[in-house]
C-alpha positions as CSV (number, residue, x, y, z in Angstrom):
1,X,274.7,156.7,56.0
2,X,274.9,159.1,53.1
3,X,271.8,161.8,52.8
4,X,270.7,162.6,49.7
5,X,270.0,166.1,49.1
6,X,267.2,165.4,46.8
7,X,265.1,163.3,49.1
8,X,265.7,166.1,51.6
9,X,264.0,168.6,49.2
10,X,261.2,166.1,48.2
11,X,260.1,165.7,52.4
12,X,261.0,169.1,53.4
13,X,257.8,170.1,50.5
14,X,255.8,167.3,51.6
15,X,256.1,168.8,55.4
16,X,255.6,172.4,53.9
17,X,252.1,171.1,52.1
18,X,251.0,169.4,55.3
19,X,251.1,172.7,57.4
20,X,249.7,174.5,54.1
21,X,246.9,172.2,54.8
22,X,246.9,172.9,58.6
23,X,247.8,176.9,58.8
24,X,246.1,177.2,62.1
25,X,248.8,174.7,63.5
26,X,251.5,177.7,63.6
27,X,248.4,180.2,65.1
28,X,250.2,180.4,68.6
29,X,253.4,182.1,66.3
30,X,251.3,184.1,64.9
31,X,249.9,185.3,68.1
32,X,253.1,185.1,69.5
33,X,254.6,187.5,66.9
34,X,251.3,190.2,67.5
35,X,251.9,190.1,71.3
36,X,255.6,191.1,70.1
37,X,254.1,194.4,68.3
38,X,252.0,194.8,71.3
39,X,254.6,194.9,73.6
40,X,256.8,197.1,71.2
41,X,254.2,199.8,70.4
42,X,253.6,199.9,74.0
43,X,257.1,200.6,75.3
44,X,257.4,202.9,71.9
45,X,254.8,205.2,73.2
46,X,256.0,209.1,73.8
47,X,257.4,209.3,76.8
48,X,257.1,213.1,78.5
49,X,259.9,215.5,79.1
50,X,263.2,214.0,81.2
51,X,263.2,215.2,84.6
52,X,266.5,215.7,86.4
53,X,266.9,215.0,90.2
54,X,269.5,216.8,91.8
55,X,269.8,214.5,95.1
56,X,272.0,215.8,98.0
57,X,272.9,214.1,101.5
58,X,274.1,216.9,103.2
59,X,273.0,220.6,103.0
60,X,276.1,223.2,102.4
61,X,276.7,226.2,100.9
62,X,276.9,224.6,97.6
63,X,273.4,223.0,97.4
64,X,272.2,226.3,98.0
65,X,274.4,227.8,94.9
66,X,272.8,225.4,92.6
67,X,269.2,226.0,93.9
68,X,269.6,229.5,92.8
69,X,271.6,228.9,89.3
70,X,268.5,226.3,87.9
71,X,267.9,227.3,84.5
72,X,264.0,227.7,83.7
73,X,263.6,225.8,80.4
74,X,265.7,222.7,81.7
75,X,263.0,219.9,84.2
76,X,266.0,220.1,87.1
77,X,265.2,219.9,90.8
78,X,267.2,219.6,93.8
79,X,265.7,217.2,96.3
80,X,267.5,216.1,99.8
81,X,267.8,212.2,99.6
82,X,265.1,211.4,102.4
83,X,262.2,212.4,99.4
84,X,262.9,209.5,97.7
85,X,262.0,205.7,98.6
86,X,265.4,203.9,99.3
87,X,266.6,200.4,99.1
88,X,270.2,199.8,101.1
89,X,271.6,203.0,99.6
90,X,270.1,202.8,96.6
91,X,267.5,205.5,95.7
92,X,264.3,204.8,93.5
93,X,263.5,207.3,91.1
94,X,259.9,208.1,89.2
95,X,260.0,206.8,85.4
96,X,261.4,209.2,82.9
97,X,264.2,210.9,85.5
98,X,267.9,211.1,85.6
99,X,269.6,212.1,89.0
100,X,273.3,213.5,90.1
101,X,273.7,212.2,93.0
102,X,275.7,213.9,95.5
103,X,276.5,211.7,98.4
104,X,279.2,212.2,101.2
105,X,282.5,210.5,101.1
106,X,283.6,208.1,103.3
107,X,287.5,209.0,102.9
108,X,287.3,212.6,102.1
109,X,290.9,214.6,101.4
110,X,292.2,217.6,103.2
111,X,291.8,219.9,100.6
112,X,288.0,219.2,100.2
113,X,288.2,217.5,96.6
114,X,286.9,214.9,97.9
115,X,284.6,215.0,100.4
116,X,281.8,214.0,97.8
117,X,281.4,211.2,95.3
118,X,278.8,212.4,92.1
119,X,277.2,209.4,90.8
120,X,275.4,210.1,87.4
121,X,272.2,208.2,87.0
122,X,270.7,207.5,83.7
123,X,267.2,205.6,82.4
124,X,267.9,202.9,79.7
125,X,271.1,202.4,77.6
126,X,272.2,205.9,76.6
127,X,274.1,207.7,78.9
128,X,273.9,210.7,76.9
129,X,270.6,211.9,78.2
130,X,272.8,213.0,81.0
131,X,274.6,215.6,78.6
132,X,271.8,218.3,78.7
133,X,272.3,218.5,82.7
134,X,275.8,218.3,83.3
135,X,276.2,221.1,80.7
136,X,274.6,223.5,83.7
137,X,275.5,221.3,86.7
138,X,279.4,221.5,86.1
139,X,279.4,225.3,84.6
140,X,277.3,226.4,88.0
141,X,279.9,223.8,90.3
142,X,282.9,225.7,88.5
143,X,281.7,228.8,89.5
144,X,280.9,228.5,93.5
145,X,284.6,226.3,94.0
146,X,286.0,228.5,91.1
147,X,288.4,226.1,89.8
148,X,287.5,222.1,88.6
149,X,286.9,220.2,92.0
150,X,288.1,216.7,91.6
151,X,285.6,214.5,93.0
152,X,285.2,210.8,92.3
153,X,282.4,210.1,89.6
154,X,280.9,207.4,88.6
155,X,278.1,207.0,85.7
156,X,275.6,204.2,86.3
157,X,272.2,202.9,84.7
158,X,269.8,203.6,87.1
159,X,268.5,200.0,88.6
160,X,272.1,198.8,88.6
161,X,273.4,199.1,92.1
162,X,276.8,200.4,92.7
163,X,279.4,198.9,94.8
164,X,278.2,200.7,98.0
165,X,274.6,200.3,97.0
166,X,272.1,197.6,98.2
167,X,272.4,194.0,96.8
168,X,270.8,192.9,94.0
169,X,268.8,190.8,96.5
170,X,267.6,193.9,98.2
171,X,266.4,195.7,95.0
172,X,264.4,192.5,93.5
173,X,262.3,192.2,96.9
174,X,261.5,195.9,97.1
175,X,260.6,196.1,93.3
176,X,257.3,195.9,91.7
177,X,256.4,193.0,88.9
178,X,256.1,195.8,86.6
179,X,259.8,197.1,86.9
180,X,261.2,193.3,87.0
181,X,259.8,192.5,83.6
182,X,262.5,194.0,81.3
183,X,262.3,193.6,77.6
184,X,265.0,191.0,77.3
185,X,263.1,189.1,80.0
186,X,260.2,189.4,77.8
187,X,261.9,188.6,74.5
188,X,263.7,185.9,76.2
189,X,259.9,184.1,77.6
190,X,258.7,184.7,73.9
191,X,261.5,183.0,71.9
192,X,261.6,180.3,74.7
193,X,257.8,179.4,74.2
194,X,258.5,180.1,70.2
195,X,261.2,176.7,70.8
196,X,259.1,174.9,72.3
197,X,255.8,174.9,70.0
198,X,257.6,174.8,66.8
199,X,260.4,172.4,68.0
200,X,258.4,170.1,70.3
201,X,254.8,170.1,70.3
202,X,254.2,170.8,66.8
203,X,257.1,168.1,66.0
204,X,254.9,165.7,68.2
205,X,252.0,166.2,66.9
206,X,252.6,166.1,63.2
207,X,254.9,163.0,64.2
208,X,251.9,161.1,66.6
209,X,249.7,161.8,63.4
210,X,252.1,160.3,60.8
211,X,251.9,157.2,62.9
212,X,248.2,156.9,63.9
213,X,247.5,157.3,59.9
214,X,250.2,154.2,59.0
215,X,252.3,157.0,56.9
216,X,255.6,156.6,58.3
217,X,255.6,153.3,57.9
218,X,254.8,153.9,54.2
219,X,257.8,156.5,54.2
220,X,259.4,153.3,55.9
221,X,259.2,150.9,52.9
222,X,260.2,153.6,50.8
223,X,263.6,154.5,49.4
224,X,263.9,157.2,52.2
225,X,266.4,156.5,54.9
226,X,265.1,157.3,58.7
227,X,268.3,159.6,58.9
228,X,267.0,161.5,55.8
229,X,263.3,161.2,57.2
230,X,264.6,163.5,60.9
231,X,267.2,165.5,58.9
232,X,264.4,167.1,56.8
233,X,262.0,167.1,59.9
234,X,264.6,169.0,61.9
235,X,265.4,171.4,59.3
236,X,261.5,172.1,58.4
237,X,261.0,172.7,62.4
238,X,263.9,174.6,62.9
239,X,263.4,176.8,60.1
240,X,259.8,177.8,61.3
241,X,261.7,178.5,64.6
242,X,264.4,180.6,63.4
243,X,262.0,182.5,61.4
244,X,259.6,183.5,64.3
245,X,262.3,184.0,66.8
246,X,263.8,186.6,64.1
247,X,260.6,188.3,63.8
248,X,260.4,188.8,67.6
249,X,263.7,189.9,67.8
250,X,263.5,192.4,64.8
251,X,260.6,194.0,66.9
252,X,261.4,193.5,69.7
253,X,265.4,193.7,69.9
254,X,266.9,194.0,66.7
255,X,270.4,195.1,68.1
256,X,270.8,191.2,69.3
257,X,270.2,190.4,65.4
258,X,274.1,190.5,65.0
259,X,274.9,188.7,68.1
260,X,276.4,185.6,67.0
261,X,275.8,183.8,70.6
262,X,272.2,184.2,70.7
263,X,271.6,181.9,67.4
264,X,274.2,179.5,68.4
265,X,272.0,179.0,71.5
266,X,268.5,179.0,69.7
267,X,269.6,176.7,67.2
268,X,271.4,174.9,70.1
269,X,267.9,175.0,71.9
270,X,265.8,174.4,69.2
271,X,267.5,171.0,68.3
272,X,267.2,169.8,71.9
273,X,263.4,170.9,71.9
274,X,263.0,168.9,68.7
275,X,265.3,165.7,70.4
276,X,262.4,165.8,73.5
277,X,259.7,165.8,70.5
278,X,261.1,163.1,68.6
279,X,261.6,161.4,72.1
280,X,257.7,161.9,73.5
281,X,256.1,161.0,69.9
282,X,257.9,157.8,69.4
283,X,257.4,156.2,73.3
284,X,253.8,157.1,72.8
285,X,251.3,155.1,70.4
286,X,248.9,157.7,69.9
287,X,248.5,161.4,69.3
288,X,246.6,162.5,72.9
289,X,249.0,160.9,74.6
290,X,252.1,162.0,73.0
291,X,250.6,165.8,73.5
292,X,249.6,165.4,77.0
293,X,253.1,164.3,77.5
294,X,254.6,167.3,75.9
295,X,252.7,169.5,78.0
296,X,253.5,168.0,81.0
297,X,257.3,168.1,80.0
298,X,257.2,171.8,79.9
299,X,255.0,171.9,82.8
300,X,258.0,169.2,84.5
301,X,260.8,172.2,83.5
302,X,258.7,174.8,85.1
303,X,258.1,173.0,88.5
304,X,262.1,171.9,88.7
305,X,263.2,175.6,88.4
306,X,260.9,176.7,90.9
307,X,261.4,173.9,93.2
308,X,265.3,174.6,92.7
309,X,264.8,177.8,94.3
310,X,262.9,175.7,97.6
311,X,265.5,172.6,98.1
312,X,268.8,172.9,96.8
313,X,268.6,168.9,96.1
314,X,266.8,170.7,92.9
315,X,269.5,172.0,91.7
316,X,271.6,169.3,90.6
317,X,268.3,167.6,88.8
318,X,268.5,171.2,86.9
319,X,272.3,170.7,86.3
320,X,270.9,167.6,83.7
321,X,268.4,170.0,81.9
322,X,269.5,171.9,78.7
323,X,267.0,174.7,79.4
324,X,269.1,175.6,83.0
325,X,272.1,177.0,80.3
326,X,270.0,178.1,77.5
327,X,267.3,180.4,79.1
328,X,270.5,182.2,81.0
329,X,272.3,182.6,77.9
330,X,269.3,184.2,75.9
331,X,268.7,186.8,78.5
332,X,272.6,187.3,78.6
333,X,272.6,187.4,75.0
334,X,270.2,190.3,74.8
335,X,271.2,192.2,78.0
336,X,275.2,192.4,76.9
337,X,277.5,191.5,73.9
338,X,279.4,187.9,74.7
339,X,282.3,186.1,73.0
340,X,281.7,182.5,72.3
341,X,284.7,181.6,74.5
342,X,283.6,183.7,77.8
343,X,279.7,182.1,77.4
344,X,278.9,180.9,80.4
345,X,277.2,177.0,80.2
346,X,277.9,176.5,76.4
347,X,279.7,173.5,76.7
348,X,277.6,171.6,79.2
349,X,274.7,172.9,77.0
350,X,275.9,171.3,74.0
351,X,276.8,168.4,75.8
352,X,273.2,167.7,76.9
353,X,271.4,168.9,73.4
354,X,274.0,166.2,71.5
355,X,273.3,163.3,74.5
356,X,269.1,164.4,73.7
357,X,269.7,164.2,69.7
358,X,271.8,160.7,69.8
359,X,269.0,159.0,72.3
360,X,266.5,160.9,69.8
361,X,267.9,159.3,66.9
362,X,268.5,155.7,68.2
363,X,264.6,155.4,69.5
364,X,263.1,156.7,66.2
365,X,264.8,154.5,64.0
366,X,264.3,151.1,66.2
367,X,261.2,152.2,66.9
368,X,259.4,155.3,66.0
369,X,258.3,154.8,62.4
370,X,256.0,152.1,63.1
């Protein structure tokens, strides 16, 4: 059936007058958006001076050179690893800090080069806070070996276990709430509850109120096709998505702006959010029922992926749910840069948002507009 662009432009202003009717209908965005600033203003404030842990496993000669080459100005101290709380072998450091960490090796050489492995911890994304440091650690290293020691380095974010440190396992059940809750996981619970009330539940509820009111089968007997009736639906409903999930992620994380994975996998998203709408408001004759339903959908997602991680029969119910490939490949989105090609779950998630949209479609126009 051929869409006409024109009749797309007449119902996408007839939905745009309806919500101009309605503006508290997109409150929770606007909230949504304000708990975004809240967050970022928070994690903006001014954070105090870096502090630099020298952390040593075994006492020598050297450790005792550095102690007495710390420069005043520069927050540096040398602390033996048993002052610190440890998880496997993976130390935990106050907020704020940066460490070289100077643990024994397990192989070392003859010659002494490398009978210590120097592991460079930084806070956050920029190695370079480490520069400051190593500008007095390697000068005053140089001087008591008096040539370049070769030992083996490694830089690492601190958080992110090395391969001889604990398993991520490990570090999640020794961490705190506070230090789990990461900005992408934020961002990533934000734009996921962003889909779902612009996508779903405002879809269903402008959809179970169209029907209760007798207007879509006006728009019925009109010259406007059903398929031209959910195309301009869709795109009013995914624009309002796309527009809040780019104001949470210009304040929140505007570095994933460019990433061209993330809005393949909110749009991706957002049209299977819209599918379950469409789905809910047309098996439902009225509007209290159609929400109630939508609610307990999400509240249905929810008690899968917890129950997944109780009985493993859980899992393959998950395998059948778009959200178990979307809601990873947000938070990878935002964490690290990813090719299309090396995404993993893009396939199986298109699969089930195009199986959502096609049952979507063939219930709405056998049965939805009456």
């Amino acid at each position: 059936m051929i869409i006409r662009s024109r009749m797309i432009r007449i119902l996408l202003l007839r939905e745009y007058r309806r919500l101009l009717k309605n503006p508290s209908a997109v409150m929770l965005i606007g909230l949504l958006i304000a708990i975004s600033l809240l967050i970022a203003t928070g994690s903006a404030e001014p954070k105090g001076e870096m502090q630099c842990w020298v952390v040593y496993w075994e006492d020598s000669d050297w450790i005792s050179r550095l102690k007495t080459m710390l420069p005043e100005r520069e927050q540096i101290r040398i602390e033996p690893a048993s002052s610190f709380r440890q998880v496997g072998e993976q130390l935990i450091y106050p907020k704020n800090s940066c460490a070289i960490e100077i643990r024994p090796s397990r192989s070392p050489s003859t010659d002494g080069s490398g009978s210590v492995r120097l592991f460079y911890r930084y806070p956050g994304k920029d190695p370079n806070v480490l520069m400051p440091y190593l500008r007095w650690f390697w000068p005053a290293s140089v001087h008591y070996f008096g040539n370049p020691p070769r030992f083996v380095q490694q830089t690492i974010p601190i958080g992110v276990p090395s391969r001889w440190a604990a398993t991520p396992l490990d570090s999640l059940q020794d961490s705190s709430v506070a230090d789990l809750v990461t900005t992408e996981i934020t961002t990533t619970a934000l734009l996921f509850v962003v889909q779902f009330f612009a996508c779903c539940h405002l879809l269903v509820s402008l959809t179970s109120q169209d029907r209760e009111r007798g207007t879509l089968t006006a728009l019925a007997l009109t010259p406007v096709s059903m398929a031209e009736l959910l195309t301009a639906r869709y795109l009013f409903h995914l624009t309002i998505s796309l527009g809040a999930s780019t104001a949470i992620l210009t304040i929140l994380q505007p570095s994933a702006l460019t990433q061209p994975l993330l809005w393949i996998v909110l749009v991706l998203t957002s049209l299977g959010m819209m599918a379950v709408g469409t789905t809910i408001a047309t098996l439902c004759r009225t509007q209290t029922t159609a929400g109630l339903l939508t609610l307990s959908y999400m509240l249905g997602v929810g008690g899968v992926f917890y129950l997944s991680t109780q009985f493993p029969a859980f899992d393959q119910v998950k395998l059948a749910m778009f959200e178990r490939y979307s809601l990873p490949l947000v938070y990878l989105s935002l964490k690290v840069p990813l090719t299309i090609a090396r995404a993993p779950g893009l396939a199986p998630l298109l699969i089930l948002v195009s199986v959502w949209l096609a049952v979507a479609a063939t219930l709405f126009r056998r049965q939805g507009w009456r």
